[in-house]
C-alpha positions as CSV (number, residue, x, y, z in Angstrom):
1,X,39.1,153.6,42.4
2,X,41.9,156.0,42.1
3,X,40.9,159.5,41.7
4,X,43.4,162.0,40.0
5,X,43.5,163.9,43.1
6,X,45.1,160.5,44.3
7,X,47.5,160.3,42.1
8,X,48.8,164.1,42.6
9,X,49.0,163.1,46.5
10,X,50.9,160.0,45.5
11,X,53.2,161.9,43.6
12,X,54.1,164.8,45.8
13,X,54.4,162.2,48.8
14,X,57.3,160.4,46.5
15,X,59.1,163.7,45.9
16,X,59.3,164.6,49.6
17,X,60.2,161.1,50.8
18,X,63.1,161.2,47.5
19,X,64.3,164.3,49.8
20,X,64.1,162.6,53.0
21,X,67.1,160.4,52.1
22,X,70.0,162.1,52.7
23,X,72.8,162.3,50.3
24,X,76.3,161.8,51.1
25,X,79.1,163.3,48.8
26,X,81.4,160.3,48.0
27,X,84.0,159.2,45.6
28,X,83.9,155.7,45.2
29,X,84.8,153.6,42.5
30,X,81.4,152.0,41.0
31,X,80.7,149.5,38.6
32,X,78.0,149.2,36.7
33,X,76.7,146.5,34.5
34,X,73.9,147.6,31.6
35,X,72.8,145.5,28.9
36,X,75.6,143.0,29.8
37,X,78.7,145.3,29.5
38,X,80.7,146.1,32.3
39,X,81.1,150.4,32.6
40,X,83.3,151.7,35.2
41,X,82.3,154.4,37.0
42,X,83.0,156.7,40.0
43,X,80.3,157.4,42.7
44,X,80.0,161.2,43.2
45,X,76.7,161.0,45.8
46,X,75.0,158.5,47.4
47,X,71.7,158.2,49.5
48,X,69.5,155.1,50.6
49,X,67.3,155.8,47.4
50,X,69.6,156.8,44.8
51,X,73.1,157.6,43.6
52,X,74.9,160.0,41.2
53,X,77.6,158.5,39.6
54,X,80.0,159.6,36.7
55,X,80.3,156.4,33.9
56,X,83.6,156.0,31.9
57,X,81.0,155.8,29.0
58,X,77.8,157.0,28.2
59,X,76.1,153.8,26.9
60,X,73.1,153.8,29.3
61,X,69.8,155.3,28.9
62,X,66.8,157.0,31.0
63,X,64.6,154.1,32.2
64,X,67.3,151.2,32.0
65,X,67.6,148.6,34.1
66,X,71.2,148.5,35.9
67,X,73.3,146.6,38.6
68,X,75.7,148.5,40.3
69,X,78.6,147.2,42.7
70,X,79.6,149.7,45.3
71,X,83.1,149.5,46.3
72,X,82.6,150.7,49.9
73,X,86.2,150.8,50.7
74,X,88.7,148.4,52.8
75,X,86.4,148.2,55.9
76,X,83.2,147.3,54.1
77,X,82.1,144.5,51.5
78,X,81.2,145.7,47.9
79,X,77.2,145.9,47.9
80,X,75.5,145.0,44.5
81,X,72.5,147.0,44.1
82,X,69.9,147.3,41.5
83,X,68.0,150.4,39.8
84,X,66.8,152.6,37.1
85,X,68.2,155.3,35.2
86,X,66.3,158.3,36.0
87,X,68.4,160.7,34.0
88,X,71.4,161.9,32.3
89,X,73.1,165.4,32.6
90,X,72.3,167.6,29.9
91,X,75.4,168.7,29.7
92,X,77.4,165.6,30.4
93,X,75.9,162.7,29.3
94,X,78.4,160.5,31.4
95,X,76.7,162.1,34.8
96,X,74.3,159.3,36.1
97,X,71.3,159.6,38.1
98,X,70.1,156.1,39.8
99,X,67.3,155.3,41.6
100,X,67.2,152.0,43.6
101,X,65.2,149.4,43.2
102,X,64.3,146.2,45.9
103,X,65.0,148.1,48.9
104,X,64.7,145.4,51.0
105,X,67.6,144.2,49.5
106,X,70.7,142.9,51.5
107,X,72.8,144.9,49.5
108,X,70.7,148.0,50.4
109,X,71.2,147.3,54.0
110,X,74.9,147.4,54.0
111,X,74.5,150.6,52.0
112,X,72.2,152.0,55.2
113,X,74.7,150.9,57.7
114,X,77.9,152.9,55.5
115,X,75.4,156.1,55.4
116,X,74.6,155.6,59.0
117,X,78.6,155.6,59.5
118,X,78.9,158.3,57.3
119,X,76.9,160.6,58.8
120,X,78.6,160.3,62.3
């Protein structure tokens, strides 16, 4: 049975491996589908857990479910990805914090390789 000290270690062992993916600063055109509408977007960071993008719109909302297709430029296929909304700026409301889901994704591999690129 899971003790509450447990669940503290379980939490503090997400945060560090949320850091361990590093973030690449982009600007690639995104978009995302929520609720069934189409939103286009522009990719301002992106890591193998999670991306920050900036929505045309602001019709999505902590804890929703999203797809979004990656536009990784002429050299690579779009990737598809799913993931959660983990929050909204406070002070822009368009600004977009995803976190991926189904990592074992082919999508999410084709995002590896492009940050493997990236990163030289």
């Amino acid at each position: 049975m899971a003790t509450k000290k447990d669940h503290i270690n379980t939490g503090w062992q997400s945060l560090i491996e949320r850091r361990e993916s590093a973030r690449i600063d982009v600007n690639l055109p995104v978009t995302l589908r929520h609720n069934g509408k189409l939103i286009p977007a522009t990719a301002e960071n992106v890591s193998c857990g999670g991306m920050r993008l900036n929505a045309a719109t602001n019709n999505v909302v902590p804890g929703g479910h999203v797809e979004v297709v990656l536009d990784l430029g002429e050299m690579e296929k779009d990737v598809t990805l799913r993931g959660t909304v983990v929050r909204l700026d406070a002070q822009d409301q368009k600004k977009v914090a995803i976190q991926f889901v189904n990592l074992l994704s082919n999508g999410h591999a084709s995002l590896q390789r492009f940050l493997k690129k990236q990163q030289g």
